[in-house]
C-alpha positions as CSV (number, residue, x, y, z in Angstrom):
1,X,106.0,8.3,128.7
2,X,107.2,11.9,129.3
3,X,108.8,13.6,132.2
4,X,106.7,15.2,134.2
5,X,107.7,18.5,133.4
6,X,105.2,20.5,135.4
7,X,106.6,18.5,139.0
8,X,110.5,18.9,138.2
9,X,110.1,22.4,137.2
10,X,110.2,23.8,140.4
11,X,113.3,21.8,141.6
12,X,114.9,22.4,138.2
13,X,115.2,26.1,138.5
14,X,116.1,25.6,142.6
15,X,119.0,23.0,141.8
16,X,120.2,25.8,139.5
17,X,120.1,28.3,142.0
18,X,122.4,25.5,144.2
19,X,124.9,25.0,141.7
20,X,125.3,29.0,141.4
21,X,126.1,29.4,144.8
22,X,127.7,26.4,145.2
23,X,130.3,27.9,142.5
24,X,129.6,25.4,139.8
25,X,127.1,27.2,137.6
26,X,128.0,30.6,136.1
27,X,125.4,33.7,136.8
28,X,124.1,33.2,133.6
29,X,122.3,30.2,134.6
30,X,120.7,32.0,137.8
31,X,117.1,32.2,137.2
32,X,114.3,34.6,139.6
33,X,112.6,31.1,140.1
34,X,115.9,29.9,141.9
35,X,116.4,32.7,143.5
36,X,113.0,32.9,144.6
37,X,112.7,29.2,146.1
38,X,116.0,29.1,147.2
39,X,114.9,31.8,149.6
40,X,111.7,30.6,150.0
41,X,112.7,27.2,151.4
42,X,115.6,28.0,153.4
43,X,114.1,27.9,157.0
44,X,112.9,25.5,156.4
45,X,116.8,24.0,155.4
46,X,117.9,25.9,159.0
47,X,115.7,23.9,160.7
48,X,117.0,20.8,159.3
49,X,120.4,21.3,159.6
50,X,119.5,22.6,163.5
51,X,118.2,18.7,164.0
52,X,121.1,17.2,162.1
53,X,118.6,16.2,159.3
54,X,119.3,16.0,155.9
55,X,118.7,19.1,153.4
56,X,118.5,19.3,149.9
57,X,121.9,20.9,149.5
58,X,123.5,18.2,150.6
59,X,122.6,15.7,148.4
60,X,122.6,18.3,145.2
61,X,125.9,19.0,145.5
62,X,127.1,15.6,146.2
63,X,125.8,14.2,143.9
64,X,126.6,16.3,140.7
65,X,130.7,16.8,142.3
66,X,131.0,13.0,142.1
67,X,129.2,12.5,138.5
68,X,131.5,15.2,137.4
69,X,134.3,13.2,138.8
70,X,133.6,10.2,136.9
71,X,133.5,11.8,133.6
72,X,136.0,13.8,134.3
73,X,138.7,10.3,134.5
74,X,136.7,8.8,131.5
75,X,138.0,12.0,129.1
76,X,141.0,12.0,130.7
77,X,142.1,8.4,130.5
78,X,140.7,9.0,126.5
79,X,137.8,6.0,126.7
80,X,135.5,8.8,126.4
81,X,135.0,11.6,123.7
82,X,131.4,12.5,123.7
83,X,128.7,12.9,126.3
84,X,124.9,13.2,126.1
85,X,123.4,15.0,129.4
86,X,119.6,13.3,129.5
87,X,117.0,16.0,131.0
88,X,119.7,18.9,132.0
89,X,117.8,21.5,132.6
90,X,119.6,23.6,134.3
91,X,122.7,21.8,135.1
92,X,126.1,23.7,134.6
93,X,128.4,21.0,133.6
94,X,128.1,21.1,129.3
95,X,129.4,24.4,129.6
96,X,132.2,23.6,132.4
97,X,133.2,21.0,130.4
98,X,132.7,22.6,127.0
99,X,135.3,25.0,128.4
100,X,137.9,22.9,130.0
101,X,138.0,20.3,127.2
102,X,137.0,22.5,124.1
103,X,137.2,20.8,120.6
104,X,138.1,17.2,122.3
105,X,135.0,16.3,123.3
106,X,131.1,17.0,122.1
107,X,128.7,17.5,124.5
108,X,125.1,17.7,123.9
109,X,122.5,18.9,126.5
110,X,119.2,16.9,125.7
111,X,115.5,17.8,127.8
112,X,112.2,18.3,126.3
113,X,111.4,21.0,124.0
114,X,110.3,24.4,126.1
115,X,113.5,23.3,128.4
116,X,116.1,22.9,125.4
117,X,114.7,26.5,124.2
118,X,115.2,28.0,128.0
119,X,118.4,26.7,127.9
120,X,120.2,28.0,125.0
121,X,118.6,31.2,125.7
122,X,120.5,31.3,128.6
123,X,123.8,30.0,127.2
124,X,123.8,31.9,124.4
125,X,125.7,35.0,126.1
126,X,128.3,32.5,127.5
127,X,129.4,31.8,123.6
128,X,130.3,27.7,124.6
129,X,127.1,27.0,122.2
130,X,129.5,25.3,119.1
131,X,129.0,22.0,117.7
132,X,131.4,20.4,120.2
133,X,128.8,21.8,122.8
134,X,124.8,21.8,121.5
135,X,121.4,21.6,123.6
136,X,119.2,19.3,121.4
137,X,115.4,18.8,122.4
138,X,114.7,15.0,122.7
139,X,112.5,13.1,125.0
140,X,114.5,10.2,127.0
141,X,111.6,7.9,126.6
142,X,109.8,8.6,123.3
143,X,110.4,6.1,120.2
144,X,111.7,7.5,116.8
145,X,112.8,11.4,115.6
146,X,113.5,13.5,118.5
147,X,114.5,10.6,121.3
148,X,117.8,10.0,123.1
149,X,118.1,6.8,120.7
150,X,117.6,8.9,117.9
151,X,120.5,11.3,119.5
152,X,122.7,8.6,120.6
153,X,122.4,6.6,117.2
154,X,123.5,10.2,115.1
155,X,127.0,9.9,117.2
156,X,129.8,8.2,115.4
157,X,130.2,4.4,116.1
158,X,133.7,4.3,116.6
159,X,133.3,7.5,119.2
160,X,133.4,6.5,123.2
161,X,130.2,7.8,124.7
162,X,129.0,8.8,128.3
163,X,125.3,9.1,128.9
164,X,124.5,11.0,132.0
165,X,120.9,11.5,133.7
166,X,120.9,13.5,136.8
167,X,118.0,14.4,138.5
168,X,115.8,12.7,136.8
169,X,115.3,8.6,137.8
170,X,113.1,9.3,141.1
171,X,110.7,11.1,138.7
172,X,110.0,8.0,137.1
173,X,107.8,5.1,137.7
174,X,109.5,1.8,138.0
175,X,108.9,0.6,134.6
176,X,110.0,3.7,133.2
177,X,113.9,3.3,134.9
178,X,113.4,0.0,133.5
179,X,113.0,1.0,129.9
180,X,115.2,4.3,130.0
181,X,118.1,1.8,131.2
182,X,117.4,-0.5,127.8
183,X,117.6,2.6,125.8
184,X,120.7,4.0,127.0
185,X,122.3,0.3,127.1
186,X,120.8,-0.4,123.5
187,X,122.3,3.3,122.5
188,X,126.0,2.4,124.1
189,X,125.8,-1.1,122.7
190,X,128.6,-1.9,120.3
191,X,131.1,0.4,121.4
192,X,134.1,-0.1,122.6
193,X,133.0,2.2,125.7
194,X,130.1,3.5,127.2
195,X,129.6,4.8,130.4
196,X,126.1,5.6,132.2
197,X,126.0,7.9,134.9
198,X,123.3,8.6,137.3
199,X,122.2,9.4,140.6
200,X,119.9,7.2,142.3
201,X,118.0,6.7,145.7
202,X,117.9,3.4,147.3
203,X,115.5,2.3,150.2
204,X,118.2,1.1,152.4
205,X,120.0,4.7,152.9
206,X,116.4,6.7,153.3
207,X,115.0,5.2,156.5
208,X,114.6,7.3,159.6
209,X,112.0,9.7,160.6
210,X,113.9,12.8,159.8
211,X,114.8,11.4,156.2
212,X,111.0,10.5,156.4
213,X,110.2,13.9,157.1
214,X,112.5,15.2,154.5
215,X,111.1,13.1,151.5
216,X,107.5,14.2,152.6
217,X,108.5,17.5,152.3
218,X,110.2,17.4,149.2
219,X,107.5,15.6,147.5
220,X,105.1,18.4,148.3
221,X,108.1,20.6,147.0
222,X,108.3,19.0,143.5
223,X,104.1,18.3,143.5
224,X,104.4,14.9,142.9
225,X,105.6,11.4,144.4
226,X,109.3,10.6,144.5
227,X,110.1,6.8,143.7
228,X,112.9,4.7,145.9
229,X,112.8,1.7,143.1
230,X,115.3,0.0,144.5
231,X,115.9,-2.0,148.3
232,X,119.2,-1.9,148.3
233,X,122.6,-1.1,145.7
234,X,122.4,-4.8,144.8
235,X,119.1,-5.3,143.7
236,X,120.0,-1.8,141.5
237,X,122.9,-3.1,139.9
238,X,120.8,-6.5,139.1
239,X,118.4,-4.4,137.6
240,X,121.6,-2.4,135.1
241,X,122.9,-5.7,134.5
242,X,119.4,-7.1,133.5
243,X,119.0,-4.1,131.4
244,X,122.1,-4.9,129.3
245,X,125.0,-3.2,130.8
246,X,128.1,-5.3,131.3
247,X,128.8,-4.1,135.0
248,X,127.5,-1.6,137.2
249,X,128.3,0.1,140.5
250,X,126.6,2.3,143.0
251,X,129.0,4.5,144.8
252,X,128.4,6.5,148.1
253,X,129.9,10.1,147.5
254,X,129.2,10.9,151.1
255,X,132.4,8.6,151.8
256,X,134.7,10.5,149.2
257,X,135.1,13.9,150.9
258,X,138.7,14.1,148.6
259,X,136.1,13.9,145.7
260,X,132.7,16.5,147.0
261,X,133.8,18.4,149.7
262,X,132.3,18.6,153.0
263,X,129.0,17.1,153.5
264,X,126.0,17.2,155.6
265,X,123.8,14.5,156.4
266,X,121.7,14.5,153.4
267,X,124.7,13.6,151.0
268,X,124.3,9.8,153.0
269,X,120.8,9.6,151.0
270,X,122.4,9.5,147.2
271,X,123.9,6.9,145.4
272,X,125.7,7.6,142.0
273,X,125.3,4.8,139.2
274,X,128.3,3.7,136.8
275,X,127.8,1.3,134.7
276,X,129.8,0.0,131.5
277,X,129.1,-1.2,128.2
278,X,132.0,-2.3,125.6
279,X,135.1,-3.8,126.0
280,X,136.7,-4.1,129.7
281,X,133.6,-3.6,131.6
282,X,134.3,-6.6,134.1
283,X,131.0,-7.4,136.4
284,X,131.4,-5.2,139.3
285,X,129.8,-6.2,142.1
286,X,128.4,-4.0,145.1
287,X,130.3,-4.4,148.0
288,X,130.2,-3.4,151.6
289,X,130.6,0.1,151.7
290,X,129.2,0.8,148.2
């Protein structure tokens, strides 16, 4: 099962246009797409900020500060030397942390084949394209040559790996998380660390008739339907656990303004994921709060 492509497209090239502004993304990665629908869609965003409701902002930025955050302390404590971005598109962060880390870490973008293309097109005037940073075209969920095991299984075994996939779970059917969970714990198996980060939508923070409103609208946004898999952060970190992972958390970046700035109401909606393989990993519980 691919990702639908044609119904991320549209919030692909808008999230870029986010993390430009937002100062995460270098104007090399601005597209006329983003640029168009970030214009396009922002009274609608007025509106929703002028009835305290949730806007897409919000949770974008949010959610990508506190991924960065994690993967930022698991190359600097050392556990982690190489990273594998599932479906960038877009996203800025290979060549942020291409530059900031050069020749300790290797970092290779993954998405499907027209996207991988786009992308180094776009980075190759940046001159971070080396091979500590490479875009690779594999699909997450496919079986064989050209997958994320395939890409995962050509890293060293003895190398600490982080597997990050952002923007991409609510895509999915159920059955799809599922499977793309077994795959990234069968790729991190064995190691002496892995880390999985993700964001991730639960049922229990999107209730409300304003967030109701909002995920209507963004579902006509992205032409397709949006899945909350999950009830609650403890039925999602059963679900990691059951898909081999050896512990798993779901933090709330809303409550770490020291971490993602300041936040509006939509950054309450987003949960980030991280969960462990390899020695260490302890079974972390959710608790109140998380």
């Amino acid at each position: 099962m691919r990702r639908p492509a044609a119904a991320v497209s549209p919030t692909a090239y808008y999230t870029g246009e986010v993390w430009v502004r937002g100062g995460l993304a270098p104007r090399e990665l601005r597209t006329p797409q983003g640029v168009a629908l970030y214009a396009g869609l922002q009274p609608a965003m007025r509106l929703a900020r002028l009835a305290g409701g949730p806007t897409l902002e919000d949770f974008l930025l949010a959610r990508h500060r506190f991924v960065d955050h994690l993967l930022t302390e698991a190359i600097e404590s050392g556990r982690v030397t190489h990273v594998v971005e599932v479906a960038a598109g877009l996203s800025p962060r290979g060549t942020r942390f291409a530059a900031r880390y050069g020749d300790r870490i290797t970092y290779v973008e993954t998405d499907l084949p027209a996207m991988a293309a786009r992308k180094r097109a776009h980075l190759s005037g940046l001159g971070t394209l080396s091979p500590h940073h490479r875009v690779e075209a594999a699909d997450a969920l496919a079986e064989g040559p050209g997958s994320l095991a395939a890409v995962l299984a050509a890293l060293p075994p003895d190398a600490g790996v982080a597997v990050v996939t952002e923007g991409l779970l609510n895509y999915l059917p159920p059955d799809a998380v599922l499977r793309l969970w077994r795959i990234v714990a069968d790729g991190l198996a064995g190691r002496q660390h892995g880390l999985y980060l993700s964001d991730l939508h639960v049922r229990a923070d999107n209730r409300g008739p304003l967030v109701q409103a909002f995920l209507a609208g963004l579902g006509a946004f992205v032409r397709g339907r949006l899945h909350l898999h999950f009830a609650d952060a403890r039925e999602a970190e059963s679900a990691l656990l059951s898909a081999g992972f050896a512990s798993a958390r779901l933090h709330r970046p809303a409550e770490r303004p020291d971490v993602v700035g300041r936040t509006g109401p939509g950054a309450a909606l987003v949960r980030v994921v991280e969960a462990r393989v390899g020695e260490g990993s302890g079974t972390l519980l959710p608790v109140e709060g998380f």
